[in-house]
N, CA, C and O atoms as a GROMACS GRO file, in nm:
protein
  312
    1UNK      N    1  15.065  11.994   8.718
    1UNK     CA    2  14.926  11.968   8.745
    1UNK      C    3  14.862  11.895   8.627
    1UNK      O    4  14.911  11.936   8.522
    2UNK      N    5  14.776  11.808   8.612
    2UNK     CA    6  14.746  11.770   8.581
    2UNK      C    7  14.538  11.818   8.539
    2UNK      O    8  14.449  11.843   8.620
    3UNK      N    9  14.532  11.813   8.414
    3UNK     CA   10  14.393  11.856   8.381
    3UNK      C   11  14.314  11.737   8.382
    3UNK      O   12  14.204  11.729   8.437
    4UNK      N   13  14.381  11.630   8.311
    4UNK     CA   14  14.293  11.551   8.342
    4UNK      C   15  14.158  11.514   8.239
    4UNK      O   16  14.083  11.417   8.244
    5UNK      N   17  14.158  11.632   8.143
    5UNK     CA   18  14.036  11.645   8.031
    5UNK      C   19  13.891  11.664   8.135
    5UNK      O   20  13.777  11.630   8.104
    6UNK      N   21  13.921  11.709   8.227
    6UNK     CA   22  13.798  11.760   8.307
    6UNK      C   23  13.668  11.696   8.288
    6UNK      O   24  13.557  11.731   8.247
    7UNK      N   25  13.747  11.545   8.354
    7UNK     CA   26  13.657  11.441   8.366
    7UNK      C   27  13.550  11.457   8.516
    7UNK      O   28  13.451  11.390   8.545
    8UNK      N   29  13.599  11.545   8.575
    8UNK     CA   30  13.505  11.553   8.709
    8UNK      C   31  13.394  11.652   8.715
    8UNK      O   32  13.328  11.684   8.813
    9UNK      N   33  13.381  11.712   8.540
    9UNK     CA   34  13.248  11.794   8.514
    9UNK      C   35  13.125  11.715   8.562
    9UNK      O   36  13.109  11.594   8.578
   10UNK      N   37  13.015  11.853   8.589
   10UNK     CA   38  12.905  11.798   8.648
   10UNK      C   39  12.816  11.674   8.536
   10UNK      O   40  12.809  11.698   8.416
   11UNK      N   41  12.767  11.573   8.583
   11UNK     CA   42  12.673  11.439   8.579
   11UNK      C   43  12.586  11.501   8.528
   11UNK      O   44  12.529  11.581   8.602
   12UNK      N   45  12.543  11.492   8.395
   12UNK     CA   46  12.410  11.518   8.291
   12UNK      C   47  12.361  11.370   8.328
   12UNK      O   48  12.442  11.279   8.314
   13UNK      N   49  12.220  11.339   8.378
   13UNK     CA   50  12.158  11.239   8.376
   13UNK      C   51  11.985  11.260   8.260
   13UNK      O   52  11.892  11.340   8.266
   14UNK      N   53  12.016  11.143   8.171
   14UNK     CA   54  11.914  11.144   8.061
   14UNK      C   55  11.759  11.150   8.195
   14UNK      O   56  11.747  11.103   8.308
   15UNK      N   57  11.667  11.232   8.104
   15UNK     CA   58  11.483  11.233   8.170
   15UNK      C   59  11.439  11.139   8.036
   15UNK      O   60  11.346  11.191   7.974
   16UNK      N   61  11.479  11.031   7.987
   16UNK     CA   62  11.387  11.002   7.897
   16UNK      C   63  11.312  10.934   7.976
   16UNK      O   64  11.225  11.009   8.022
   17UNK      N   65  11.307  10.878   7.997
   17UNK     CA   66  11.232  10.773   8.081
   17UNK      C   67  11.122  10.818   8.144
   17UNK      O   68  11.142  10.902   8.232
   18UNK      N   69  11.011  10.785   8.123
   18UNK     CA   70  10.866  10.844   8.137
   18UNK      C   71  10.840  10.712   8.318
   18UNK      O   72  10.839  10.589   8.327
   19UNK      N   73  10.822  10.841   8.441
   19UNK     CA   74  10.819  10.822   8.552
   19UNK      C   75  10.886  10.772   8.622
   19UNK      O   76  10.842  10.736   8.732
   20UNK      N   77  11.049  10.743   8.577
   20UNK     CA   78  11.153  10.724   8.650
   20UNK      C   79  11.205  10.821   8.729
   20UNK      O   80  11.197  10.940   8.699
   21UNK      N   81  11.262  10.776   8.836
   21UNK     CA   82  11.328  10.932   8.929
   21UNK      C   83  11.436  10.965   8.868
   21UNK      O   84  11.482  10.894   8.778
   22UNK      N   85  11.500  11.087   8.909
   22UNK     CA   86  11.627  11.167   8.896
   22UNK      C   87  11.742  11.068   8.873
   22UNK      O   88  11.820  11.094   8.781
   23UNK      N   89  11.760  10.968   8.938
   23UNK     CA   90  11.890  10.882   8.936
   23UNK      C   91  11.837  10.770   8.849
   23UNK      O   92  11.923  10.683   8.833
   24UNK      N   93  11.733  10.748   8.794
   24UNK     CA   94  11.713  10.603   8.712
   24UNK      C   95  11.686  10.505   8.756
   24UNK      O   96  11.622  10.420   8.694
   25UNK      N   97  11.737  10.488   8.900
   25UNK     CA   98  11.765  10.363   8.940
   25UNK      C   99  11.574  10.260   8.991
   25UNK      O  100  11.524  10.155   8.950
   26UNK      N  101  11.526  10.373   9.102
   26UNK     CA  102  11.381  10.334   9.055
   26UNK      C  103  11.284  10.395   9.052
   26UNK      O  104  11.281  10.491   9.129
   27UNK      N  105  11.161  10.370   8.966
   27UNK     CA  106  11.064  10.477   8.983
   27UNK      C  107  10.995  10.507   9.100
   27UNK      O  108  10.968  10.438   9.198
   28UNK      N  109  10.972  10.623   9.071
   28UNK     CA  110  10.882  10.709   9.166
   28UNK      C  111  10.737  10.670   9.163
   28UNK      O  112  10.684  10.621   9.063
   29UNK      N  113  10.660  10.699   9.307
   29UNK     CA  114  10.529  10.621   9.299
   29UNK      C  115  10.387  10.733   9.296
   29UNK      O  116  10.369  10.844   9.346
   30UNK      N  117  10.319  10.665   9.230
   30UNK     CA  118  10.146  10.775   9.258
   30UNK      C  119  10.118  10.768   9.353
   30UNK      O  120  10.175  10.680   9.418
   31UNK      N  121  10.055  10.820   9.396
   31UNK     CA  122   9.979  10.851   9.592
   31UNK      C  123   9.863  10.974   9.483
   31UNK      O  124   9.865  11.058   9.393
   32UNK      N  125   9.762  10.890   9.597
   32UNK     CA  126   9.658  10.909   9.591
   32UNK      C  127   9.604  10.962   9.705
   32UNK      O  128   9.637  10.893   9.802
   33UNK      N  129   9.479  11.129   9.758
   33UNK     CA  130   9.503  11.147   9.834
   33UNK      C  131   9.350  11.124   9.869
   33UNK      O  132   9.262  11.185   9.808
   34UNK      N  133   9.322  11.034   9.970
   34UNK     CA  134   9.145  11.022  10.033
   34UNK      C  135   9.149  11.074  10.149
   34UNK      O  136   9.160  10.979  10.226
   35UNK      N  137   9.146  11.181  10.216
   35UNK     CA  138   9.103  11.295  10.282
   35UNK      C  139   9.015  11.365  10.244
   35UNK      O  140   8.964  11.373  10.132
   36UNK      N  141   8.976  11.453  10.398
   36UNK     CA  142   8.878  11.565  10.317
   36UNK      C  143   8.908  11.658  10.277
   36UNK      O  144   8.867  11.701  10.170
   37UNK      N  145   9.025  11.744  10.384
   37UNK     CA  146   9.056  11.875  10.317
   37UNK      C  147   9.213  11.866  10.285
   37UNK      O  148   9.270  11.763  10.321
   38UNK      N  149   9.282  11.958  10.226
   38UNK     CA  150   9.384  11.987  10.164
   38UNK      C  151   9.509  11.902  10.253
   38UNK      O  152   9.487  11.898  10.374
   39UNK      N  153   9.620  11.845  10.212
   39UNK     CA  154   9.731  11.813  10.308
   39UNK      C  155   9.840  11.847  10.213
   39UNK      O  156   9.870  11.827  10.096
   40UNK      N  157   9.887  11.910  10.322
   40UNK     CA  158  10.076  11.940  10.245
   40UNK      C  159  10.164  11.832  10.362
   40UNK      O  160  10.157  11.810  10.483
   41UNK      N  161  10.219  11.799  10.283
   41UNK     CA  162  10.326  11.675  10.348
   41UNK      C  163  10.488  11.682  10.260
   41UNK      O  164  10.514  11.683  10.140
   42UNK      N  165  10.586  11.686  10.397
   42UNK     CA  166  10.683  11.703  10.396
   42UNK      C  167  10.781  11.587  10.322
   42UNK      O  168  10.791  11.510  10.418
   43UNK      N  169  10.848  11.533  10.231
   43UNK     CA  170  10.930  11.427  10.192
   43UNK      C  171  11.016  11.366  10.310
   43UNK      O  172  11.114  11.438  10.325
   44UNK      N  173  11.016  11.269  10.392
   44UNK     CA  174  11.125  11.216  10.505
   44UNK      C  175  11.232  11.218  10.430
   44UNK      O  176  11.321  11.258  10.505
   45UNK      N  177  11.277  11.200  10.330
   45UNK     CA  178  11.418  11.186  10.278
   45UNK      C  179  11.465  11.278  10.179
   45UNK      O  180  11.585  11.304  10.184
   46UNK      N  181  11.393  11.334  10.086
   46UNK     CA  182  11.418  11.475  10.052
   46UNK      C  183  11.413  11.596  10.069
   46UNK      O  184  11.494  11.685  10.043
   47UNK      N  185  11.246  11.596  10.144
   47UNK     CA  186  11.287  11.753  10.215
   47UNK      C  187  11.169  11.757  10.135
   47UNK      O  188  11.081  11.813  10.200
   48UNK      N  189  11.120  11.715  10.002
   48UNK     CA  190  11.018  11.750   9.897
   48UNK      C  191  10.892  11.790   9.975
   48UNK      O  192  10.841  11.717  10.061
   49UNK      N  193  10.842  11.916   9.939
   49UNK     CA  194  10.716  11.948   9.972
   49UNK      C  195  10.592  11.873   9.868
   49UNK      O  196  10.593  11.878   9.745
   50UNK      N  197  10.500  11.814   9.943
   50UNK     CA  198  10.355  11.733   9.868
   50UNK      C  199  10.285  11.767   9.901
   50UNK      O  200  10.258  11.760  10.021
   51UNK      N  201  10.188  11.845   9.782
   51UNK     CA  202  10.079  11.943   9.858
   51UNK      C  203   9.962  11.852   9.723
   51UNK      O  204   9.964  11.838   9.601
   52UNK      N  205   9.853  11.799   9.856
   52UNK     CA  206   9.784  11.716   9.764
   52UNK      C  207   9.606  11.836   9.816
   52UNK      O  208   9.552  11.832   9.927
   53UNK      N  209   9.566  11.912   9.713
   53UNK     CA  210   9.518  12.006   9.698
   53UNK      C  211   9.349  11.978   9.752
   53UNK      O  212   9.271  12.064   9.793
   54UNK      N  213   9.323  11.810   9.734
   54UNK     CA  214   9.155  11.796   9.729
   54UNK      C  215   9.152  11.634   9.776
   54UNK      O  216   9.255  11.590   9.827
   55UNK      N  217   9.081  11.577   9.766
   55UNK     CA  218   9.038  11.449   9.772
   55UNK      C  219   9.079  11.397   9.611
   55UNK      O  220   9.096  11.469   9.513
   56UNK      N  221   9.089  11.263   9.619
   56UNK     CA  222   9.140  11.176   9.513
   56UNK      C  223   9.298  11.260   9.434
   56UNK      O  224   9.359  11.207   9.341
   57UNK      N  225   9.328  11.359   9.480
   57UNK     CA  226   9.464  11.462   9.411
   57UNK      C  227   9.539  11.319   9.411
   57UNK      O  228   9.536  11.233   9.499
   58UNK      N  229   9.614  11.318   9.270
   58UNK     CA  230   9.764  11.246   9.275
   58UNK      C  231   9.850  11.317   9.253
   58UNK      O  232   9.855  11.419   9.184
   59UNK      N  233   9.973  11.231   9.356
   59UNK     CA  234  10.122  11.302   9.307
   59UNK      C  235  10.199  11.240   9.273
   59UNK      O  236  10.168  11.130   9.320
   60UNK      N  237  10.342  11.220   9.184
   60UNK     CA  238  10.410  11.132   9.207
   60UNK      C  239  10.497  11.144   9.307
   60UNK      O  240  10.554  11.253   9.301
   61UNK      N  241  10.540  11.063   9.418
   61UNK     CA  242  10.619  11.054   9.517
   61UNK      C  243  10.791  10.990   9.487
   61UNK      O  244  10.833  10.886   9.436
   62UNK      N  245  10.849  11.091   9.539
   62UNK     CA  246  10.988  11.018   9.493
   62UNK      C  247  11.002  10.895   9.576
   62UNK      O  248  10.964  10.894   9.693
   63UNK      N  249  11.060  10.785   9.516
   63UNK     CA  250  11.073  10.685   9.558
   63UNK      C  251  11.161  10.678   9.692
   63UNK      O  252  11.144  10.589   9.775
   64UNK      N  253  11.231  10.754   9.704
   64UNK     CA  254  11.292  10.783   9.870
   64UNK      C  255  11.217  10.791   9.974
   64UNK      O  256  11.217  10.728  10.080
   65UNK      N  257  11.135  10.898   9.922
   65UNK     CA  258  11.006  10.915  10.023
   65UNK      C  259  10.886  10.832  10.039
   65UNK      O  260  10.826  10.847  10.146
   66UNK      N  261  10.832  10.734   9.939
   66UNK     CA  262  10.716  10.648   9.986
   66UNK      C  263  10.737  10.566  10.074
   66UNK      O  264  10.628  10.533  10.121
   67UNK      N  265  10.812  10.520  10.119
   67UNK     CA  266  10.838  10.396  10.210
   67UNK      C  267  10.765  10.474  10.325
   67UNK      O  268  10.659  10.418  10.352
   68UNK      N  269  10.793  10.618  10.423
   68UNK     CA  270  10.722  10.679  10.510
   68UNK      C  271  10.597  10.712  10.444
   68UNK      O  272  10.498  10.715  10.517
   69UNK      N  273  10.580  10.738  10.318
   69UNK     CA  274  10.420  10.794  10.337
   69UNK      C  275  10.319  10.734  10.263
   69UNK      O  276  10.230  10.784  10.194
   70UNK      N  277  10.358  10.572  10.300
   70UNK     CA  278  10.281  10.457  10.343
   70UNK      C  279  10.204  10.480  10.444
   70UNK      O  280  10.081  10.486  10.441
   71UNK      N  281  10.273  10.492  10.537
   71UNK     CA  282  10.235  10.502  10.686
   71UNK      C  283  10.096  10.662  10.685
   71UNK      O  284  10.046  10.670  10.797
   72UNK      N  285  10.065  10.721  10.632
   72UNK     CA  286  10.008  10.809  10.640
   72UNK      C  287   9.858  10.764  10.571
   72UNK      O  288   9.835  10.759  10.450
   73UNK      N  289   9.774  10.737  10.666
   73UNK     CA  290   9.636  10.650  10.644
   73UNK      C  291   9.576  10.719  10.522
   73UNK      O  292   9.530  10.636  10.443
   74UNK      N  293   9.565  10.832  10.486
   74UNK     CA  294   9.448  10.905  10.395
   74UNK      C  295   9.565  10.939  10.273
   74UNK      O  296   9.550  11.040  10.204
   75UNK      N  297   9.677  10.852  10.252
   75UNK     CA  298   9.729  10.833  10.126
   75UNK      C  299   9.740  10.673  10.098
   75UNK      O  300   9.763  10.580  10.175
   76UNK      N  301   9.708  10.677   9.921
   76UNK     CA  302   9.693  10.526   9.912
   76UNK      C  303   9.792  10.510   9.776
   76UNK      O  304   9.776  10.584   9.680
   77UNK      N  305   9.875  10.426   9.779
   77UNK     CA  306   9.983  10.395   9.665
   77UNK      C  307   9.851  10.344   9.562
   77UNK      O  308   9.758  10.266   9.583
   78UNK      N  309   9.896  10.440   9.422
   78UNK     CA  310   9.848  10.400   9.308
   78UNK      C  311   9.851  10.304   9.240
   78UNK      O  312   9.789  10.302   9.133
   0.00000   0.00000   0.00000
């Protein structure tokens, strides 16, 4: 058998990067929320719960998920 130097240990990915997502590849977006009362909204591609608490609330949105919550009138990309 072969060890191999247990090259298939788990992927440490650097957070330096101030508002990049998890994988680096691209950032994640602000959403801005103009409603009146509270909305929790589900991520289409992660599953991520977005609970935007008041009027004008920002979140950052993982970049997976903004492409759908475009489409959601009383959020506005930052």
């Amino acid at each position: 058998m072969c060890n191999c130097g247990n090259k298939r240990g788990p992927l440490v990915l650097s957070s330096g990067q101030a508002g990049a997502s998890a994988t680096g590849i691209w950032s994640d977006i602000w959403f801005e929320y103009t409603g009146g009362t509270a909305l929790t909204v589900k991520g289409f591609i992660t599953g991520r719960m977005y609970r935007f608490s008041e009027r004008g609330a920002l979140l950052l949105v993982d970049y997976r998920d903004a492409a759908k919550m475009l489409l959601i009138p009383s959020l506005k990309r930052k």
